[in-house]
N, C-alpha and C positions, 0 to 999 in steps of 0.2 A: 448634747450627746445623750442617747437612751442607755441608762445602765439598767443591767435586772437586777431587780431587788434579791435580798438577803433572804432565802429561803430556808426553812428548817431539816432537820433532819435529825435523826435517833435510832439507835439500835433497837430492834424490834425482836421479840422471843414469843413462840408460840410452841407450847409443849403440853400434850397431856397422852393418857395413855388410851389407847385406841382399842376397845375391848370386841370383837365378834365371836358368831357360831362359824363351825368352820364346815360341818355338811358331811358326808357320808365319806366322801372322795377325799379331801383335804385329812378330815379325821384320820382315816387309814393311812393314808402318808406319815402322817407326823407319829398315831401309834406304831407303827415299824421303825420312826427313827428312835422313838422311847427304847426300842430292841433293839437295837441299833442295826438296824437291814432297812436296805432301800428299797422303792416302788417305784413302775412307774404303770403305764394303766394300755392295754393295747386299744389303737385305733381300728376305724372301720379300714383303712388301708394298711393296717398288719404291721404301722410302727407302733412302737414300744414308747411313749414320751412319759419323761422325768424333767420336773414333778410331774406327776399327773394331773391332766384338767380333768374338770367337772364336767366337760360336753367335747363330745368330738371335735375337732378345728372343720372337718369337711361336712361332715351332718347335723353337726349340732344335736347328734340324740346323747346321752346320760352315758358315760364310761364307767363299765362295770366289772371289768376282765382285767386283774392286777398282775403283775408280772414281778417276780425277784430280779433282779438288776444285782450285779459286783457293787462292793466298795472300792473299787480300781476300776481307772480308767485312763482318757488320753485327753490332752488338752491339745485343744484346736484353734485358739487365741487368746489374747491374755492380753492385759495393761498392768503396767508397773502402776504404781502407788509410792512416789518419795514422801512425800506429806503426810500422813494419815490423820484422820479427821476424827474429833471426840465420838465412840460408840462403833469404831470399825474394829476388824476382830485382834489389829494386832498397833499397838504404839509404836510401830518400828515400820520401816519399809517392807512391802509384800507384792504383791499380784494379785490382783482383779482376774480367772479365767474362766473362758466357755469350757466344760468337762464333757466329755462325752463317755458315760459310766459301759463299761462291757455288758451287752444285754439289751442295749440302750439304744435309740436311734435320735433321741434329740439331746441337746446338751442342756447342763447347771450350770447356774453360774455361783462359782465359789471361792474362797479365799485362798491361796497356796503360800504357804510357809516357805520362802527361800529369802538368803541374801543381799542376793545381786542381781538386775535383769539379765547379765548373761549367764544367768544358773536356770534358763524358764527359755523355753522355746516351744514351737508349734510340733504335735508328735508326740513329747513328750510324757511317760506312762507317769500316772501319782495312784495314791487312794488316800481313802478317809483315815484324817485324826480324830479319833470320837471324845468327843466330852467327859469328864471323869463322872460325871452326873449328867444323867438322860432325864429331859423330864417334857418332851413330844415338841418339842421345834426342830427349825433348821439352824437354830445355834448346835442343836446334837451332834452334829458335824461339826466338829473345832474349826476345822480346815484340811486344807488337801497339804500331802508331802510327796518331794519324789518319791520315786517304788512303787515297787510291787509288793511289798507284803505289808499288810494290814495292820494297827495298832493292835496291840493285847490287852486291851482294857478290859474291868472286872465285866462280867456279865452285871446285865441290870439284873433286877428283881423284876418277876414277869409283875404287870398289873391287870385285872380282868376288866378293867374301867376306861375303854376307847375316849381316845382326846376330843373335846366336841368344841372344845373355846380358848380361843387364845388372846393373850393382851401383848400390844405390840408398842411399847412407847414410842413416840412419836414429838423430836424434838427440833425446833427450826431456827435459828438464829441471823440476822441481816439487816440489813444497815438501811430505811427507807429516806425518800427523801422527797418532802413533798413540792407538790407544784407550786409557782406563783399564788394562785386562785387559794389552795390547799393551804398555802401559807396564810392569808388571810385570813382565811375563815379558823384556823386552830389559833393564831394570834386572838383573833375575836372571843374563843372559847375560854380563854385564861385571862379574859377581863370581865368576863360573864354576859360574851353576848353572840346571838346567832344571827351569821353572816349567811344572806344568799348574796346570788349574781346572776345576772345575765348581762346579752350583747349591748341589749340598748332598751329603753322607755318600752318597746313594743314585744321585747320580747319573754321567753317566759323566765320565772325567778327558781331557781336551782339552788336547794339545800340538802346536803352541803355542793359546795359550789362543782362545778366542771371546768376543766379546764378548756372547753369549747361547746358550740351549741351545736349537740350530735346532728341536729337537722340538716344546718348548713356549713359548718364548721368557724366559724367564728368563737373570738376569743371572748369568754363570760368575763369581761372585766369592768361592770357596771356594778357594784356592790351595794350591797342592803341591808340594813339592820330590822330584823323579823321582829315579830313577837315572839313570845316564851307562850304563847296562849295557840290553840289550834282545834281540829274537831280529829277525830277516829273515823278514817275513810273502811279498812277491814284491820280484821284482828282476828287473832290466834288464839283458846285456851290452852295453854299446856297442861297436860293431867299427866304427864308420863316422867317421872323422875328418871334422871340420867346424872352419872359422875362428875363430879364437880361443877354442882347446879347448888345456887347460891340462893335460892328463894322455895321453900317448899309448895309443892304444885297444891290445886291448882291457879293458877297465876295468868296472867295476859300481854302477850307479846301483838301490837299493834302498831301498823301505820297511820302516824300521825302528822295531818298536812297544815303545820304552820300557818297562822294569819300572813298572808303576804304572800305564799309560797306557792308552785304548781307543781311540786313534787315531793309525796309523802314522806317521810324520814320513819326509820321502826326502833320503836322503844317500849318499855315497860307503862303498862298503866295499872296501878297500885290506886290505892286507895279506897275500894270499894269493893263486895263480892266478883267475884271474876262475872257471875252468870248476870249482872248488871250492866257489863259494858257491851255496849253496841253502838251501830254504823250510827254517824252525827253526833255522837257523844262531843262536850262541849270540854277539853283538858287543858292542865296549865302545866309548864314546869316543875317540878320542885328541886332545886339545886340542892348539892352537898354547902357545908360549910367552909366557907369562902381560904380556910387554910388549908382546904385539899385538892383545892384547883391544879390542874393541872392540863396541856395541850391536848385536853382529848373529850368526846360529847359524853364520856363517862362524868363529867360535870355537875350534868344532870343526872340523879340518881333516878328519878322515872315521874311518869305524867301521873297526873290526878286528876278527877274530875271537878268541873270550877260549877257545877248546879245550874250554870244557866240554860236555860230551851237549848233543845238538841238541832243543831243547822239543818236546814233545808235540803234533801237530797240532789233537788237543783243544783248549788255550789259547790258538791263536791263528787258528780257524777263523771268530769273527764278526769278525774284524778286519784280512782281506781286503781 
């Protein structure tokens, strides 16, 4: 009888903070919430939409015509919230609602401060609870409350310095679980060895593995043990430093097609001036020390170059 095998599986976190320009349109939204007044930007059809886009939804031309919007308005549907989840605006149960602010023709969607769901119905008037500190997001808005009259919070301090950039962290938590195929080849990586696959003798060798051969769909369950040695099909110099970049530029991010392999894998190639590496470069592994192994091609901390003649454009031309 066929059992599946013991597959892996691990909590996965991906978090860093997501910095952008915000542009002329966004800007002005978010300086008015610094003031605590809302915007929203008139269309070429003469609604009023909050937040405002950057381009018309019907013309696609530049929206330049700002409009004052209420801090009060009507919610026009909502989801309760029993659970709240790390980083939503309240530890306790709330509302999720579409708002549609007086002024306004399209709706926000924003947090409402109540109870109980049966304190939040469709219709219902709220406005803004403003932040005790304004400093040009959409946190400036705490949250919505029933009512009609408006928080009294201090007035900010005007600033003559429009908001142009915002950092929006950005935090992800979940549970993955790899495939059969996927299981093999990270079991392989924490013995220090790289696994490809395919269907059978004839077909092509997949690193890291696939769970089927996209062509036909068949299952890659033919396994290989590759080399740690390969050539540089293309590569990347990076010159452009970015937050939390771990190598100062400039540096070389390259696909590199394993001896045995028909399908590049991309990694670091160290070792040499960046403006030295080029297509058939001839690179080897270099592993971490064998006590920081762990299920991941982070194993390898990045390729080097091994000095021998550069391959033959020939051999590595359908693998591009």
């Amino acid at each position: 009888m066929n059992t599946a095998p013991e597959v892996l599986s691990a909590p996965l976190r991906a978090h860093f903070d997501y910095t952008r320009s915000v542009g002329p349109t966004i800007g002005t939204f978010l300086t008015k919430l610094r003031e605590r007044k809302i915007i929203g930007a008139r269309g070429s059809d003469g609604r009023v939409i909050v937040p405002p886009p950057e381009y018309d939804p019907i013309t696609a031309a530049p929206l330049t015509e700002f409009v004052d919007v209420a801090a009060t308005g009507t919610v026009e549907t909502w989801t309760w919230v029993r659970e709240p989840l790390p980083g939503q605006p309240f530890d306790r149960p709330f509302a999720w609602a579409l708002i549609r602010l007086d002024g306004a023709d399209t709706a926000l969607l924003h947090a409402v401060d109540i109870a109980a769901p049966e304190d939040i119905h469709t219709g219902m008037r709220v406005t803004a609870r403003w932040a005790e500190q304004t400093e040009g997001s959409i946190h400036d808005i705490a949250c919505f409350e029933p009512g009609e009259q408006a928080s009294t919070a201090t007035e900010p301090e005007s600033s003559a310095e429009p908001v142009t950039g915002i950092v929006t962290p950005v935090d992800l938590s979940y549970k993955h679980t790899a495939s059969p195929q996927e299981t093999v080849y990270l079991r392989g990586l924490a013995e220090g060895k790289l696994i490809g696959a395919r269907t059978d003798a004839a077909g092509k060798v997949y690193f890291p593995p696939r769970g089927a051969n996209p062509t036909d769909g068949r299952p890659t369950e033919d396994y290989l043990e590759l080399s740690d040695h390969g050539t540089v099909t293309t590569f990347c110099i990076v010159n452009v430093p970015f937050l939390g970049q771990r190598i100062k530029p400039p540096y070389v991010a390259a696909y590199v097609l394993l001896d045995g392999a028909d399908i590049p894998v991309l990694h670091l190639v160290l070792g040499c001036e960046a403006s030295e590496v080029r297509m058939g470069m001839r690179v080897e592994a270099v592993w971490k020390p064998r006590e920081e192994w762990g299920y991941g091609l982070e194993n390898v901390d990045h390729f080097r170059p091994t000095g021998e003649p550069d391959a033959d454009y020939e051999t590595y031309k359908h693998h591009l």
